[in-house]
C-alpha positions as CSV (number, residue, x, y, z in Angstrom):
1,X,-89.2,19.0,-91.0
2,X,-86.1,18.2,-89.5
3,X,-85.7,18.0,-85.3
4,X,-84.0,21.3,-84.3
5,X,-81.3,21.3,-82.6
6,X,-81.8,21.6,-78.3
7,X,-78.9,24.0,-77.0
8,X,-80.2,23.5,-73.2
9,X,-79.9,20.2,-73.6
10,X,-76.1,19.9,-74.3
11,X,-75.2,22.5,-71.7
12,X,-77.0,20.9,-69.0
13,X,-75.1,17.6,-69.6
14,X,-71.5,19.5,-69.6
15,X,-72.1,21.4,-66.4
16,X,-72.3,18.5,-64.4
17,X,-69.0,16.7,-65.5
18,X,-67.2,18.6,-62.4
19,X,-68.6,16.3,-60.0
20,X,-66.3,13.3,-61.1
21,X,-63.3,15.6,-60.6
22,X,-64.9,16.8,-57.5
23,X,-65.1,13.0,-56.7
24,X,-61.5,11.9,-57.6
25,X,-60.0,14.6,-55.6
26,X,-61.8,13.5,-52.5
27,X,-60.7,10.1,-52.8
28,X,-57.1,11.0,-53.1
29,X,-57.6,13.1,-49.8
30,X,-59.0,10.0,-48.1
31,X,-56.5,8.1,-49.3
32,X,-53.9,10.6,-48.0
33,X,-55.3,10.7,-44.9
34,X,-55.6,7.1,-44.5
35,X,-51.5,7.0,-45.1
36,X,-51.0,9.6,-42.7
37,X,-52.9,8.5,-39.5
38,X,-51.7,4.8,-40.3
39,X,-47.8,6.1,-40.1
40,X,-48.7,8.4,-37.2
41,X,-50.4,4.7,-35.3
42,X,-47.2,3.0,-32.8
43,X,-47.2,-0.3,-32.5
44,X,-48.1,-0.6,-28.2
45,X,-46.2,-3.9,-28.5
46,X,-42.6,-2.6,-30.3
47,X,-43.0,0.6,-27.3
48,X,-43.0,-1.8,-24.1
49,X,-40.0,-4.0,-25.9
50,X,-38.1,-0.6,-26.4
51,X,-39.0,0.3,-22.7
52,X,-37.7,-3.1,-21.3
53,X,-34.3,-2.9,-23.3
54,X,-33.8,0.2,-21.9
55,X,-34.8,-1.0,-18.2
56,X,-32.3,-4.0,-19.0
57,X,-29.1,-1.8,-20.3
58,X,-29.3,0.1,-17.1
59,X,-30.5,-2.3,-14.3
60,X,-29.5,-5.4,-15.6
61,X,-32.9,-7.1,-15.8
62,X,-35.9,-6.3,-17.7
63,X,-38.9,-5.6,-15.2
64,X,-42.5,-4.8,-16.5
65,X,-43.6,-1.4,-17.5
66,X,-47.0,-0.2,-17.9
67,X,-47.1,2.9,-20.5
68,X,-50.5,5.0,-20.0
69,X,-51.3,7.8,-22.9
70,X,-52.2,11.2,-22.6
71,X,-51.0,14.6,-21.8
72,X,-48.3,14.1,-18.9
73,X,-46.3,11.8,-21.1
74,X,-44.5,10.0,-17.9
75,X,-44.9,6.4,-17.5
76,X,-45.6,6.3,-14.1
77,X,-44.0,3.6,-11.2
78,X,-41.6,3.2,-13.0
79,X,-38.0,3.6,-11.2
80,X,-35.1,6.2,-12.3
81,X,-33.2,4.9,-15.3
82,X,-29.9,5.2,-13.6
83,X,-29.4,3.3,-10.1
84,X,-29.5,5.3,-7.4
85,X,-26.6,4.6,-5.1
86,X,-27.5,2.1,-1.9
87,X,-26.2,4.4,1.1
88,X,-24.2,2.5,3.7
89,X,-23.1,3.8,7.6
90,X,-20.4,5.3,8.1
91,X,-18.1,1.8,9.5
92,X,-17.8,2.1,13.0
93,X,-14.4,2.1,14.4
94,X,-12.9,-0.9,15.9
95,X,-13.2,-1.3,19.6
96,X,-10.0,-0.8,21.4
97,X,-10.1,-2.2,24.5
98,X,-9.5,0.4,27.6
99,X,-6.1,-1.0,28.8
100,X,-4.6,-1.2,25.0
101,X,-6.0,2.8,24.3
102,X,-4.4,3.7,28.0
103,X,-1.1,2.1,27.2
104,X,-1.2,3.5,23.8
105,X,-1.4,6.7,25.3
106,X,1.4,6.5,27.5
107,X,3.4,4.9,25.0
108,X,3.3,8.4,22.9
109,X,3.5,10.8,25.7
110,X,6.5,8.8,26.6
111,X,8.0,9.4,22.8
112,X,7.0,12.8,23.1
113,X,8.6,13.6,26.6
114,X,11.9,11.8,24.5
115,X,11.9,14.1,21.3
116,X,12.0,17.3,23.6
117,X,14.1,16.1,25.7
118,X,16.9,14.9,22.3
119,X,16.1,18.1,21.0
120,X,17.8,20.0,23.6
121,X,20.7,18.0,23.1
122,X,20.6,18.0,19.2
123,X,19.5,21.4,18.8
124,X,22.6,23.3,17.4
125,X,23.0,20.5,14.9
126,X,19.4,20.7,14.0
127,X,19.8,24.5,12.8
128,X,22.6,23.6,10.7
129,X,20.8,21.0,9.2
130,X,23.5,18.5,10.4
131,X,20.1,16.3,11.9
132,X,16.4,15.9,11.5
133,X,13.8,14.5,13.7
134,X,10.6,13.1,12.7
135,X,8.0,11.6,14.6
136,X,4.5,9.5,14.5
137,X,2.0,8.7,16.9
138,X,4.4,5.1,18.0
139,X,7.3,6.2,15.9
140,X,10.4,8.7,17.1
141,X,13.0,8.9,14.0
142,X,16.4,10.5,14.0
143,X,18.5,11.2,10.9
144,X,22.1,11.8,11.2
145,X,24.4,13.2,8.2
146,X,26.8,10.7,7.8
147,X,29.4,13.8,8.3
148,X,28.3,14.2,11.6
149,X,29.5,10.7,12.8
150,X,32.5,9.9,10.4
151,X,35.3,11.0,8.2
152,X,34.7,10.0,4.1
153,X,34.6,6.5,3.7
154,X,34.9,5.4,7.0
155,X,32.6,3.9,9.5
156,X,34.7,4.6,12.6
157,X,33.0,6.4,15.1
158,X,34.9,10.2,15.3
159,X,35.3,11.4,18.9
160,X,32.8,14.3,18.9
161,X,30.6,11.7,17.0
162,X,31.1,9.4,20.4
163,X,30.1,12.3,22.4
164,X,27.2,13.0,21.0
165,X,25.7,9.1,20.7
166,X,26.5,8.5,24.1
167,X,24.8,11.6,25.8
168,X,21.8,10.1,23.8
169,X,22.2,6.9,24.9
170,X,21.8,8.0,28.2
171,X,18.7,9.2,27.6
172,X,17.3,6.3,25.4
173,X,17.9,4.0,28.8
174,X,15.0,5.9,30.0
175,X,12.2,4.1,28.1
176,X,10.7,1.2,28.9
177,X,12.6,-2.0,28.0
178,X,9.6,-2.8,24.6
179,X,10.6,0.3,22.7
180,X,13.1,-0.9,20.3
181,X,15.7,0.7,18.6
182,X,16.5,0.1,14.5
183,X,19.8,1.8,13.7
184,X,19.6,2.0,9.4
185,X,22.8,2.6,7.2
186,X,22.7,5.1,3.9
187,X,24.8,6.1,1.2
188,X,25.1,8.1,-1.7
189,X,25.5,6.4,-5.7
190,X,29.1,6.8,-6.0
191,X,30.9,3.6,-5.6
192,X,33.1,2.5,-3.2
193,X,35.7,-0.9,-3.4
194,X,38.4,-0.8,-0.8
195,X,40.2,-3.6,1.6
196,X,37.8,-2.4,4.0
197,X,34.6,-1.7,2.2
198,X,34.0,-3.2,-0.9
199,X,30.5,-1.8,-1.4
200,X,28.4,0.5,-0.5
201,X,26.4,-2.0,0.9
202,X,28.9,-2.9,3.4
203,X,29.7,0.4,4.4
204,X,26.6,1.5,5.3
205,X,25.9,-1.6,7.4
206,X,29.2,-1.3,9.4
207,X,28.3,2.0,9.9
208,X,25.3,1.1,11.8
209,X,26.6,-1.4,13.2
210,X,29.2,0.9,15.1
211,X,26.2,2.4,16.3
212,X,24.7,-0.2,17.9
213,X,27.9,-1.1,19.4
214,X,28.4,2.6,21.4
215,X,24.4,2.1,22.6
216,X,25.2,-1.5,23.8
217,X,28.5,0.0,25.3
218,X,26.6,2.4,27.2
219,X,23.7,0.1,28.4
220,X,21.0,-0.6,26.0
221,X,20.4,-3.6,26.1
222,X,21.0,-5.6,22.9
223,X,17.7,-7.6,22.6
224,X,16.2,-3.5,21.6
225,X,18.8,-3.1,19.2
226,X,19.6,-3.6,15.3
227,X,21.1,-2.7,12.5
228,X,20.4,-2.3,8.5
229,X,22.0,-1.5,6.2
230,X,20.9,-0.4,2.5
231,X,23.8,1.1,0.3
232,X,22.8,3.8,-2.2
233,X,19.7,1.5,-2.8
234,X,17.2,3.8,-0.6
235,X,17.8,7.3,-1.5
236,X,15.9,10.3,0.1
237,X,16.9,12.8,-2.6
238,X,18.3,12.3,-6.0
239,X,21.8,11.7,-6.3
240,X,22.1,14.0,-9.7
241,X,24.0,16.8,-7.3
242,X,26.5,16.8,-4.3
243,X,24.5,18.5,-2.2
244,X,21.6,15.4,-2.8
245,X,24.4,13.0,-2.3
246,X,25.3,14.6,1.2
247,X,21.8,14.2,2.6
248,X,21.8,11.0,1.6
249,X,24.6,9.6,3.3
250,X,23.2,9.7,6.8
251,X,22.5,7.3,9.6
252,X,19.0,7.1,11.6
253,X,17.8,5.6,14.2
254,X,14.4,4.7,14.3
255,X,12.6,4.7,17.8
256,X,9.6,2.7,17.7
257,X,7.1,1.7,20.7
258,X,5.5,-1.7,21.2
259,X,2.7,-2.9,18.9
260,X,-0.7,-3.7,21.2
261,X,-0.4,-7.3,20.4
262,X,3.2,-7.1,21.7
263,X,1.7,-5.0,24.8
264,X,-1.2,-7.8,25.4
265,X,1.0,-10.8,25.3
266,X,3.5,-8.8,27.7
267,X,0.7,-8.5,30.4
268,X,-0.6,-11.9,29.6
269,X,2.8,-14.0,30.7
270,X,2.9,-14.8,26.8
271,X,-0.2,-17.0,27.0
């Protein structure tokens, strides 16, 4: 009789071939897994290198870090990636001796009592713009239009001109004998070649000059006195119009008081 044929036998062996799919699955996971948490690992080592270079582009020398894991994610003692800036006092200012600071102190009361006193003199020509004054702490300055004080081209002295230089000479005698006097020489661009004059240069230079020569004529003593000349080469305004080339054709004189040096050697004899 021939064996029969077992159904249960077959189905029970194909039921269970799941498993090995089951299995393979799995082990791909694992393997995924593996991949993922190995890329996810940092190397402790490469982080500090990467901490010092930074440290180093900022300060200038690599110092050592310690990193620390967890949830607050700051590396702790470690100082601010940017250099804070060192704070330095204020410089204290330089000692001034008490007999320099009260001499200073006279000196400009003294150069302000002066510019009132010129102004009163000087003040119609100040309105029409004929004169300027300026003045600094040691520094009086006066600036004449050249049209003031001479005819075109000339550096004769005019006769209201002497007039009004020797009423302020008379009142320059006043100061002490160290403020000195600097009487400057100015003209516009255009050029000038005559017997007299053959530059600018020279006219503006025997301009002052006759300056200095009315304020020695009147008293000044000379040793306080002298004279520059610049030509067109110092200009206050452009030359492009004529009313720029008027203001710069003037003469000034510049008051200016003794330095403190000057004023110590002075009281010293010079020793």
């Amino acid at each position: 009789m021939a064996a029969q044929h077992n159904p249960k036998v077959k189905k029970k062996a194909g039921h269970e071939r799941w498993l090995v799919s089951y299995a393979d699955l799995m082990t791909l996971l694992l393997a995924l897994f593996v991949v993922l948490y190995a890329s996810s690992t940092q190397n402790k080592v490469k982080i500090q290198e990467e901490e010092q270079s930074i440290i180093h582009a900022f300060h200038g020398t690599p110092i050592s870090i310690q990193s620390h894991s967890g949830n607050s994610g700051v590396l702790q003692h470690q100082p601010s990636p940017i250099p804070k800036p060192v704070e330095h006092p204020a410089p204290r200012p330089p000692h001034v001796p008490q007999e320099i600071s009260r001499q200073l102190q006279q000196e400009m009361a003294q150069l302000q009592a002066m510019q009132l006193r010129l102004q009163s003199v000087l003040q119609p020509l100040i309105g029409q713009k004929q004169v300027t004054m300026s003045a600094q702490p040691l520094t009086l300055t006066i600036s004449f239009s050249a049209s003031t004080l001479y005819d075109s081209g000339q550096a004769t002295l005019s006769p209201p001109a002497k007039i009004l230089l020797t009423n302020i000479a008379g009142k320059l005698k006043d100061l002490p004998d160290q403020f000195s006097m600097v009487i400057q020489g100015y003209t516009d661009n255009q050029p000038i070649a005559t017997p007299q004059f053959p530059s600018n240069w020279s006219l503006s230079v025997e301009r002052a000059v006759s300056v200095v020569t009315l304020f020695v004529a009147q008293g000044i003593d000379g040793t306080r006195l002298s004279a520059q000349g610049f030509g067109e080469f110092a200009p206050s305004v452009s030359n492009a119009t004529a009313d720029g080339r008027a203001q710069n054709r003037r003469v000034v004189v510049v008051i200016r008081a003794p330095a403190p040096s000057d004023t110590a050697n002075d009281a010293s004899g010079g020793k």
